[in-house]
BAMARVO-752665 format. One record per residue (C-alpha): x, y, z. Coordinates in steps of 0.001 Angstrom, whole numbers, plus 500000, padded with zeros to 6 digits. Example, Ala and Ser with C-alpha at 12.3 -4.5 7.8 and 13.67 -1.06 7.14 Angstrom:
BEGIN
512300495500507800 513670498940507140 
END
This chain:
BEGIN
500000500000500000 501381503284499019 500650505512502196 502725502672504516 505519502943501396 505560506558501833 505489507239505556 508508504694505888 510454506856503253 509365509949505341 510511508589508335 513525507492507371 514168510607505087 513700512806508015 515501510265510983 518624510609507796 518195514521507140 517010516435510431 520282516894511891 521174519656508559 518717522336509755 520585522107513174 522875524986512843 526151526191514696 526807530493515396 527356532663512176 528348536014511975 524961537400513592 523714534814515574 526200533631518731 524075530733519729 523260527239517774 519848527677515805 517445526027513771 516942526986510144 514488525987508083 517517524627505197 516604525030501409 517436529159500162 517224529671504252 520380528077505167 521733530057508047 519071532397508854 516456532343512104 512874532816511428 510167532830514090 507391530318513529 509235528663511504 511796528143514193 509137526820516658 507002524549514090 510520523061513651 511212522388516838 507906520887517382 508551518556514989 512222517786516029 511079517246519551 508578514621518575 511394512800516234 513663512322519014 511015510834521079 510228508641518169 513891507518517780 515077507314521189 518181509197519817 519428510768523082 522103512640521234 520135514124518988 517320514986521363 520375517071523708 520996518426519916 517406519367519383 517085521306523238 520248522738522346 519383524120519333 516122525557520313 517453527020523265 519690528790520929 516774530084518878 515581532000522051 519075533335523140 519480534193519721 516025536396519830 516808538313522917 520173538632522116 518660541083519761 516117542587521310 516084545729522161 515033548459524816 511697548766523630 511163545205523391 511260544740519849 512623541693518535 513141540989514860 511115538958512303 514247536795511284 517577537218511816 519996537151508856 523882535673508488 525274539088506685 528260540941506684 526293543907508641 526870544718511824 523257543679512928 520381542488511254 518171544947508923 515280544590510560 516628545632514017 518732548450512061 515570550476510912 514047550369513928 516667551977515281 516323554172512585 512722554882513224 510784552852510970 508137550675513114 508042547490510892 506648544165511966 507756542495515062 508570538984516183 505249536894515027 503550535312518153 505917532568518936 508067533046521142 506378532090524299 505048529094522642 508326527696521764 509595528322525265 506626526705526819 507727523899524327 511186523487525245 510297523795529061 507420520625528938 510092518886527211 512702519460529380 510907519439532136 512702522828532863 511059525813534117 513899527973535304 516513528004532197 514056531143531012 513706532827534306 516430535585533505 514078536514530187 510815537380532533 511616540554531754 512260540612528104 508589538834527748 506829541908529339 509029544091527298 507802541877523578 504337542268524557 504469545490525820 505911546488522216 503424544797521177 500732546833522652 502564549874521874 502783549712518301 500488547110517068 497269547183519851 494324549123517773 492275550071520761 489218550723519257 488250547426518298 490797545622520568 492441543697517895 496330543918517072 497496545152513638 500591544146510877 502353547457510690 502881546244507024 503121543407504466 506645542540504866 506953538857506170 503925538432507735 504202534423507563 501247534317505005 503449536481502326 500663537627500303 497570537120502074 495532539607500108 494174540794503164 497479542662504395 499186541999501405 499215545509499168 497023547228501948 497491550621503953 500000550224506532 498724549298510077 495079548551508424 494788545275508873 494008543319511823 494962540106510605 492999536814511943 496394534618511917 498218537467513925 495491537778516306 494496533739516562 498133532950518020 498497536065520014 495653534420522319 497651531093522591 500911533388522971 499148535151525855 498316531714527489 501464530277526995 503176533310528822 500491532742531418 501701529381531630 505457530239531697 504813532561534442 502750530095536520 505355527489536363 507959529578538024 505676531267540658 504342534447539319 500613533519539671 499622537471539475 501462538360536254 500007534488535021 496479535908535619 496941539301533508 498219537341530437 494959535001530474 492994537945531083 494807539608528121 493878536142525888 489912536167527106 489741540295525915 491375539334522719 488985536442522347 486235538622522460 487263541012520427 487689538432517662 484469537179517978 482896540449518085 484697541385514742 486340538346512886 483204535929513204 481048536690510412 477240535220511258 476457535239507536 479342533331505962 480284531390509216 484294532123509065 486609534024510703 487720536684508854 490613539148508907 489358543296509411 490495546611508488 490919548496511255 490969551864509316 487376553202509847 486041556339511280 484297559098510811 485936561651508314 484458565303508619 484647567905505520 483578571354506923 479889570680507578 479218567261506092 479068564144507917 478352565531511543 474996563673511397 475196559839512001 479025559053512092 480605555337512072 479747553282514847 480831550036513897 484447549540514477 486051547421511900 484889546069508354 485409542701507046 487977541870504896 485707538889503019 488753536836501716 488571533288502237 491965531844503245 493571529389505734 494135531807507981 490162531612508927 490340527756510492 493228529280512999 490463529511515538 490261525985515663 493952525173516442 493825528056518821 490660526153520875 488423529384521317 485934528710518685 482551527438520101 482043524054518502 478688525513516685 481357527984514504 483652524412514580 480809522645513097 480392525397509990 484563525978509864 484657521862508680 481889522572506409 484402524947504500 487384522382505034 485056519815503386 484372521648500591 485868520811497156 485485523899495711 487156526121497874 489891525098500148 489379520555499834 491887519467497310 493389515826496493 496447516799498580 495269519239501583 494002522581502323 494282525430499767 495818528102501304 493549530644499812 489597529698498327 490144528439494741 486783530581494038 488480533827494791 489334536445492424 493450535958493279 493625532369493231 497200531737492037 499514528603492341 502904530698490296 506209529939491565 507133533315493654 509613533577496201 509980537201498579 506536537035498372 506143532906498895 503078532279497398 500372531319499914 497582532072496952 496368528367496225 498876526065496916 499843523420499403 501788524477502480 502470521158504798 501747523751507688 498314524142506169 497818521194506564 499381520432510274 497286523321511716 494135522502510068 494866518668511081 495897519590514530 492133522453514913 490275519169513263 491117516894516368 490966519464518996 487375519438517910 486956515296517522 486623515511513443 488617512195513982 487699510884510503 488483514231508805 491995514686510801 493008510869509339 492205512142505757 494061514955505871 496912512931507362 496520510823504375 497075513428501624 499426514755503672 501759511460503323 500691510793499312 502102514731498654 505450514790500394 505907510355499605 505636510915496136 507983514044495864 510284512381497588 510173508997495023 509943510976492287 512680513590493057 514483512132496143 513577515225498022 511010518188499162 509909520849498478 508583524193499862 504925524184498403 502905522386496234 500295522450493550 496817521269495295 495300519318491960 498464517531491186 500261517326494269 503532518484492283 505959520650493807 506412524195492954 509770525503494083 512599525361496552 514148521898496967 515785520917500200 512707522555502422 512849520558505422 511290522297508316 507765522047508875 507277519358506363 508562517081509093 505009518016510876 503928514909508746 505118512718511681 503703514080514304 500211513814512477 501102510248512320 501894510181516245 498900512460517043 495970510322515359 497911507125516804 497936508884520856 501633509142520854 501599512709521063 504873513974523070 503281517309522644 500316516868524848 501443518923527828 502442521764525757 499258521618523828 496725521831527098 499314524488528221 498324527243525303 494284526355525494 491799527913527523 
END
């Protein structure tokens, strides 16, 4: 049978090739890192650092490699040093950080400079939640309590749009989903994005969780108050009753006044939908705070074949809508149509949470028959994929969260190594 052909060649592809994104100090980054490998060799990205990790921390476990699990702690140990090493005063901490010839990474450089650009994406916490449940080691971040409530309190500063209570991009520039069209070619700081504000509730819990484990029960309780008032602001203004999906918002509505005009009935609502259908609208699911009657309608859309269902996974973006694009594009990816293994994961990982047991296992499925047959035919993998065909699109050598493919396999099967740190980020 060709799905137990290709999850052997998966696992022992990945047991043979896991160790190359383990990386040693370059000439930015003093501490050993994990890089995605492909066109990323040597840089540090931030969920694609933890969803990485994730899915080198479950590989140990599945080998009972102890060397490589001290390897894999190691490493994404470094990742953190690596972030606050380049934090700064403020509490901004870079996107990515770079192996150049500057004296410090871009990113961190125009800040400096002025510019407010995008920020660390909401990971951090939830990788060093990760590393601590696998550990079992609560106290290695300790000296970084501080450097947390400085990242979220740049967060609030710069990204927080108090009228509707949601947080904003400051821009498209690496916003994970390159070109979501709902940021993507927008007004700067217009767009509160449903991905960026579905894992800043799970990044709030998982700092309420770091802080818990090491005794700080009142500075726990303001974080999970922080992730119930951004709950509700999401389901005040991302839930749309009509379509039944979360949707991202623009955040840039008010009132505008020309001498006389328009001092009658001004804008009262706070936000307007952005009515794009991509991934980004099952988040909710991974994240736990959807009510399981908006569950029940978010599968209906992962069911259906003529939006996101395909023959190998999730469509990143609705193949009804108007910019519906599988082209090979790189600085922007393309996250327009086509496969994305971390599509898949999160949409796998939201259907369980919610007992779609059957649906979960399917997705599993495709997930094996699109990275098993890349790797006969081409004897590697790739970064994304077309969703009719299942062939790959560009960058060969992509290891990093395709390795997620395994830990489907352990999570359907109960062998999830995970579990703590998953109940740790849900309400």
């Amino acid at each position: 049978m060709k799905l137990d052909k290709y999850s052997g060649l998966l696992h022992e592809y990945f047991k043979a090739n896991a160790r190359t994104v383990l990386k040693q100090p370059n000439s930015c980054l003093k501490y050993p890192f994990v890089d995605p490998g492909s066109v990323y060799d040597g840089n540090l990205w931030d969920w694609d650092s933890f969803w990485a990790v994730y899915a080198l921390f479950s590989l140990a476990n599945s080998t009972g490699d102890r060397e490589f699990r001290d390897l894999a702690v190691t490493h994404a140990k470094g990742n953190i040093h690596n972030f606050f090493d380049h934090q700064l005063e403020d509490g901004y901490i870079p996107m990515m950080i770079e192996e150049s010839e500057l004296s410090e990474p871009y990113l961190v450089m125009k800040h400096k400079e002025g510019a407010v650009l995008n920020m660390m994406k909401p990971f951090l916490c939830h990788q060093m939640a990760l590393i601590s449940g696998f550990c079992d080691d609560y106290e290695w971040y300790r000296p970084y309590v501080d450097n947390l409530e400085r990242y979220f309190a740049c967060y609030d500063r710069f990204y927080f749009n108090g009228n509707c209570g949601l947080y904003v991009w400051a821009d498209d520039v690496m916003i994970g989903v390159d070109n979501d069209p709902a940021t993507f070619g927008r007004p700067r700081f217009s767009t509160a994005n449903i991905f960026l504000n579905s894992f800043l509730v799970s990044e709030f819990q998982a700092m309420a969780h770091l802080l818990r484990r090491i005794g700080l029960d009142a500075r726990s309780e303001h974080y999970l108050a922080k992730a119930h008032e951004l709950i509700s602001s999401i389901q005040a203004e991302c839930w749309d009753t009509r379509d039944k999906f979360f949707y991202s918002v623009d955040v840039d509505v008010k009132t505008r006044r020309y001498d006389w005009f328009h001092e009658g009935l001004g804008v009262f609502w706070k936000t307007l939908p952005i009515k794009i259908r991509a991934w980004t609208g099952f988040i909710p699911l991974w994240a736990g705070f959807a009510s399981e009657e908006q569950a029940r309608h978010i599968v209906g859309h992962i069911r259906d074949e003529g939006t996101f269902n395909s023959p190998y996974g999730i469509r990143s973006l609705s193949k009804d809508e108007k910019m519906y694009n599988v082209s090979a594009t790189i600085n922007p990816s393309n996250w327009l149509g086509p496969i994305w293994v971390i599509v898949n994961y999160v949409v796998f990982r939201g259907l369980l949470n919610y007992g779609y047991i059957d649906d979960a296992r399917l997705l599993y499925e495709k997930t094996v028959m699109l990275l098993g047959s890349d790797l006969e035919q081409s004897g590697t993998l790739h970064e994304y994929y077309i969703p009719e065909t299942g062939a790959p699109v560009m960058n060969s050598g992509f290891i990093n969260w395709n390795m997620l493919v395994l830990n489907m396999e352990d999570e359907l099967a109960g062998k999830n190594s995970m579990d703590d740190y998953i109940h740790a980020v849900r309400l």
